[in-house]
N, C-alpha and C positions, 0 to 999 in steps of 0.2 A: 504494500500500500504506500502509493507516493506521495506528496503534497508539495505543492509548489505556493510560495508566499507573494504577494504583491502589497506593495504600500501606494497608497492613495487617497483623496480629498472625495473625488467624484461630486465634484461643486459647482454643475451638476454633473448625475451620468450624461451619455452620450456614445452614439455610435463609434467610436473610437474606443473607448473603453471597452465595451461589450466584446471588441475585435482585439483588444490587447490580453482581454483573460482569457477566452480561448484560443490565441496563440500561447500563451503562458500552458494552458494543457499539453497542449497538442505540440508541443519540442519540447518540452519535460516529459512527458510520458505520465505525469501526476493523475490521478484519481481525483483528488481533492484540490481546489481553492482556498487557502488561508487569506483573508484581506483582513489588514489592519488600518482602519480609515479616523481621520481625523474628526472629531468632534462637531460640536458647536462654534467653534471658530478655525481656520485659517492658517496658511502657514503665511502666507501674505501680508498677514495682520490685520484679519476684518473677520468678520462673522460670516458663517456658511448660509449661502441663499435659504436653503432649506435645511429643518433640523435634519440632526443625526438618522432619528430613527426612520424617517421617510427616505434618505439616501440608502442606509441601511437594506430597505424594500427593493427600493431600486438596482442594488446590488445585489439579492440574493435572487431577484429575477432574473436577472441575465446570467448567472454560473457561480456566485459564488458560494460558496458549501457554512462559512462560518466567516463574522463579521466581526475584532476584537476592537472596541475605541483606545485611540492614540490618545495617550493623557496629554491634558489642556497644555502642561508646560511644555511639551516636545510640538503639540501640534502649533504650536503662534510661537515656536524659535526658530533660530535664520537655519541655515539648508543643513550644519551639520548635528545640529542639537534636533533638529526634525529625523533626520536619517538615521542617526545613534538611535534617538529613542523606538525605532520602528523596528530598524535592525534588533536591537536590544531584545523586544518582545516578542520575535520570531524567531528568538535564539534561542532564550528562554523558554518556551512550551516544548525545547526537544522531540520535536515531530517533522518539523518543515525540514523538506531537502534541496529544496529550489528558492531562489529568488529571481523574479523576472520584472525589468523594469526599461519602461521605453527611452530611448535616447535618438538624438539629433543624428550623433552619430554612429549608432547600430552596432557599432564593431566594442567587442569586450577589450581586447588587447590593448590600445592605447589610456581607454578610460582607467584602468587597470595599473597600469605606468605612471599615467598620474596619478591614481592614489596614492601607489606607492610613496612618489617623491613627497608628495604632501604631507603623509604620516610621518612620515622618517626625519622629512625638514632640516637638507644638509645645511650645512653653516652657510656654504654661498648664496642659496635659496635667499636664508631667511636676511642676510643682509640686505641682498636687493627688496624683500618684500618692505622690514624697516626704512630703507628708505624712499619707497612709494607712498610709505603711511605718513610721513614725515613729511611730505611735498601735498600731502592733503587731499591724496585721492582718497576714494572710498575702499574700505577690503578688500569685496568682490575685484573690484579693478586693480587695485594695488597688486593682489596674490595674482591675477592673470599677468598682469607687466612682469611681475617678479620671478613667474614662469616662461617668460618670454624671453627675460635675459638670463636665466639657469642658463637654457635647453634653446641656442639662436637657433639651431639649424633643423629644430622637431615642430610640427604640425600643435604638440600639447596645449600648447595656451591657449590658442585658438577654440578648445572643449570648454573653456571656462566662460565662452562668454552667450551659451546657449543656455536656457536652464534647465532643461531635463537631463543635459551632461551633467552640468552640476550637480542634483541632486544623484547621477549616476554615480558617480565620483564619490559622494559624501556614503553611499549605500556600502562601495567598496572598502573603503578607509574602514566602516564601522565595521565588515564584516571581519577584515584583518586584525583589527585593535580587539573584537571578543575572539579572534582566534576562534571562528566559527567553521563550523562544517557544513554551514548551507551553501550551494552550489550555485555562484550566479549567472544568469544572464543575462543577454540585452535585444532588444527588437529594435528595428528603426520606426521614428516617433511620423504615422499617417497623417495627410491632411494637411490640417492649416498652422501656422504658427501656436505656438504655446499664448502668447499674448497677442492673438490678430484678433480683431473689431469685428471682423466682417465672416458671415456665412460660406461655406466652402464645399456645397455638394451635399454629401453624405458623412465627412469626417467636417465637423467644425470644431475649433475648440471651446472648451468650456466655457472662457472669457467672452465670444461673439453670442455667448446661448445665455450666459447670467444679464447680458445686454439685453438681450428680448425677453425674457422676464421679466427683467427690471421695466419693459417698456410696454408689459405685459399682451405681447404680440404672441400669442402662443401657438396660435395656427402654423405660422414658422417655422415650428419647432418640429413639426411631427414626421418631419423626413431625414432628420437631425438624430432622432434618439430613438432606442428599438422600444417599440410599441407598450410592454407593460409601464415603460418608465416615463412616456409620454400619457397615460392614463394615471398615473401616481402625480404627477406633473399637473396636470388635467384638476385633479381632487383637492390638491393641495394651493393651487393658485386662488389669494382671494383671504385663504382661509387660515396659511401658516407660511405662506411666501409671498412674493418675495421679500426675503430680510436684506437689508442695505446696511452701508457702513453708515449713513446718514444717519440711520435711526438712534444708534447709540450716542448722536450729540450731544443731547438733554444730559446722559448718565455721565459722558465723559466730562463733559465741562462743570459738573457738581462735584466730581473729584476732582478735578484739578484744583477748583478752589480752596477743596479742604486743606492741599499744602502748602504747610506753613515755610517751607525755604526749601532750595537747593540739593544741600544734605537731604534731607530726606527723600525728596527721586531716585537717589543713587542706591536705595534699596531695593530696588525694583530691577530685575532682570537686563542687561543690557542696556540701560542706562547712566552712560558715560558720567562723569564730573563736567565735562565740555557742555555734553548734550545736555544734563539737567539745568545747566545753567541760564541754558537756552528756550530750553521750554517753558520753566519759571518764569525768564522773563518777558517772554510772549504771551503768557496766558491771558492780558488785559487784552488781545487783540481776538480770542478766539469768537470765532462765529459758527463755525460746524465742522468736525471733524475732515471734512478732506480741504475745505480751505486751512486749519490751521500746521495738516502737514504740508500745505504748501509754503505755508509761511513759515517754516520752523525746519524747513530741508534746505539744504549747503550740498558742495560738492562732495564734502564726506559723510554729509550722513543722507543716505537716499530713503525714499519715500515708504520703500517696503521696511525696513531701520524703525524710521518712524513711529509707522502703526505699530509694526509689532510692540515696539517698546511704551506707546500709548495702549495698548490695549493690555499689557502687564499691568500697568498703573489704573488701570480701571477694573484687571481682573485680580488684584492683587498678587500678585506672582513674583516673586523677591528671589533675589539670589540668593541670598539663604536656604530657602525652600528646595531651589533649584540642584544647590552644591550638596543637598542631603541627599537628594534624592538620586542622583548620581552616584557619591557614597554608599547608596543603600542597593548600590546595583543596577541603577536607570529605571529598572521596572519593577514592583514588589507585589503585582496584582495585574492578571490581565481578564478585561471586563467585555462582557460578550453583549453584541448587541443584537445579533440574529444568527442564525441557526437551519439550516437546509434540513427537514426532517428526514429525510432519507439520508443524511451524514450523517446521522447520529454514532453511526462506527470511529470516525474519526473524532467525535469529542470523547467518547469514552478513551481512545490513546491516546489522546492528550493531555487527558486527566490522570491518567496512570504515570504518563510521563514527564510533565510540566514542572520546571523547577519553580515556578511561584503559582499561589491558588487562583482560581477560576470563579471568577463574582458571575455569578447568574442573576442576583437578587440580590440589592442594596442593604434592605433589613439583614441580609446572614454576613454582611462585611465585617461587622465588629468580632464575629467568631471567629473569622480566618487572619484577618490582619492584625499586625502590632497599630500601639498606641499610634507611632511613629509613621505607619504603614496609614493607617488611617488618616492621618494629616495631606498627604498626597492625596488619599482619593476625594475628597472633601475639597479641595481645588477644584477637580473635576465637574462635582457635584454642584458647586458655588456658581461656577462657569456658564453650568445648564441652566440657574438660575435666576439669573443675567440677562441671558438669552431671552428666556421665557418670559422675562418681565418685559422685555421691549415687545415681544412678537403678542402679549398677551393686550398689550395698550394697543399695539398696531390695528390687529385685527378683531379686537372685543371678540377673543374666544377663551370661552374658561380655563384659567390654570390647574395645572397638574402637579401632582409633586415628582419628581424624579424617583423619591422610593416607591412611588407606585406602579411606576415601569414596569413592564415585561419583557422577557425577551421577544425580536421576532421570530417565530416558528415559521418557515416558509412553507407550503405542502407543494409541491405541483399541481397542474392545471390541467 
């Protein structure tokens, strides 16, 4: 029995997906789908169009066997703290044999090369990098230049300025740093760009499809997304999407007010002594969240920086929290959001086999987890809470509590 692993947002699905997990079978040779999807928010740094558990649907409609949620702090960090913590979680259940993840550039080998040099970070590397940071470019571009002048006469840099390299990249690094046994590979990424605006046939990306949502053209959607997930799409428009980063303005800018200086931002995840000093003192100019990352982004700190780092400060999410949870392993709990009921074979080996426990149900968490352990999930929990308070003002539909969740049980049709 094989299982091949995929990480992903599915924000929203779309035919392109659909096509990336049954490739993911069908050159693994896998039986099972393991997908570990990001939450209620974002690696980008915004909230997910639609909740978890309606992506979750959408997901289990089109192939995948089991659905585990990517905890809030790995899902809203930049590409390597998203990757570690994905990687991390499909290391941990000791089941998955496969990783499969799309890329710009298709080919393992180079992607590969560059993790390598990346983890290891000879001395010459990282002087050029130091001094790209020093000159005020941003990471992302600094570590691309800093690889450009490693490595003059190699194609590598060049990987760093797609993003699904990137997060190619950041998948292998994590794999080599847990000294894993999952098996990766790569597909070339179909369609339209990762960030293009505009429609593209039958593969569009996600970004052109949260566009029409957002503009709620939905009829345009339906030659865009494979059928159950355009009828989940269908149900849910109106009623619990689309969710915008707009909405959480009101929340964010009632926490920003609450801080009282500088110092105190720099508790929060990723943000710098620089940057808080920055945001602080812009906060008399805020109007709504994507005006005031405009106002508050420089050539070193770019947009997606930003949010991410505004939405720690709204979700509370501290380096502190961050550097424990790390120490504690990256993952100490992996929380299941739906379920192929004809898989049901592969949760029982995963249960046999899983170096950390299996949350089906929030009320039995305190049974399985440390005090410690508990403080993590309860981020999570906070997150969804968050959420629900905006989508619940948005849309006047009754809130829920999150301990009242179910898993989803998918059957066939």
């Amino acid at each position: 029995m094989k299982t091949v692993g995929v990480i992903a947002e599915y924000n929203p699905f779309h035919n392109g997906h659909a096509w990336h997990m049954q490739e993911a079978k069908r050159i693994s040779g896998a039986d099972f789908c393991v997908v570990v999807m990001s939450g209620n928010f974002v690696q980008r740094g915004a909230p997910a169009i639609l909740d978890k558990y309606a992506r979750t649907q959408m997901a289990l409609a089109c192939g995948a066997d089991l659905v585990l949620e990517l905890p809030v702090s790995w899902a809203l960090g930049s590409a390597e703290y998203f990757a570690s913590g994905a990687v991390s979680l499909l290391n941990s259940l000791d089941s998955v044999d496969f990783l499969c993840f799309g890329s710009e550039c298709g080919k393992l080998a180079p992607l590969h090369e560059t993790a390598q040099i990346l983890n290891s970070e000879p001395d010459e590397y990282r002087l050029f990098l130091k001094k790209n940071l020093k000159a005020g470019k941003s990471f992302p571009l600094a570590r691309a230049n800093a690889l450009e002048q490693y490595l003059p006469n190699a194609p590598v840099s060049s990987l760093l300025r797609e993003p699904n390299n990137i997060l190619g990249i950041e998948y292998l690094k994590a794999l080599l740093r847990f000294d894993s046994r999952i098996q990766p590979f790569t597909i070339s990424r179909t369609g339209s760009a990762y960030h293009s605006h505009t429609l593209h046939g039958t593969f569009s990306s996600a970004t052109a499809l949260r566009k029409l949502l957002d503009s709620a053209k939905l009829s345009s959607l339906k030659s865009e997304t494979p059928l159950p997930v355009y009828e989940i799409l269908l149900g849910e428009l109106g009623k619990s999407c689309p969710v915008s980063i707009r909405d959480f303005s009101p929340l964010l800018h009632y926490r920003l007010l609450s801080i009282a200086s500088p110092e105190e931002l720099t508790d929060f995840q990723d943000v710098s002594a620089e940057l808080a000093d920055r945001i602080f003192r812009l906060i008399p100019g805020f109007e709504d969240i994507e005006q005031f990352i405009s106002l508050v982004k420089t050539k070193q700190y770019t947009e997606s920086r930003i949010s991410r780092c505004l939405f720690h400060i709204l979700l509370d999410i501290r380096m502190e929290t961050v550097q424990a949870q790390q120490d504690n392993g990256w993952n100490s709990y992996a929380r299941i959001l739906g379920l192929r009921k004809k898989s049901s074979s592969l949760l029982r080996k995963i249960k046999e086999r899983s170096c950390i426990p299996l949350i089906t149900k929030l009320a039995d968490a305190k049974k399985l987890l440390s005090p410690e352990q508990m403080e993590f999930l309860k981020k999570d929990i906070y997150a969804s809470e968050v959420f629900q308070c905006v989508t619940t003002g948005k849309f006047k539909q009754g809130a829920y509590s999150e301990y009242r969740r179910q898993i989803i049980l998918w059957d066939e049709r």
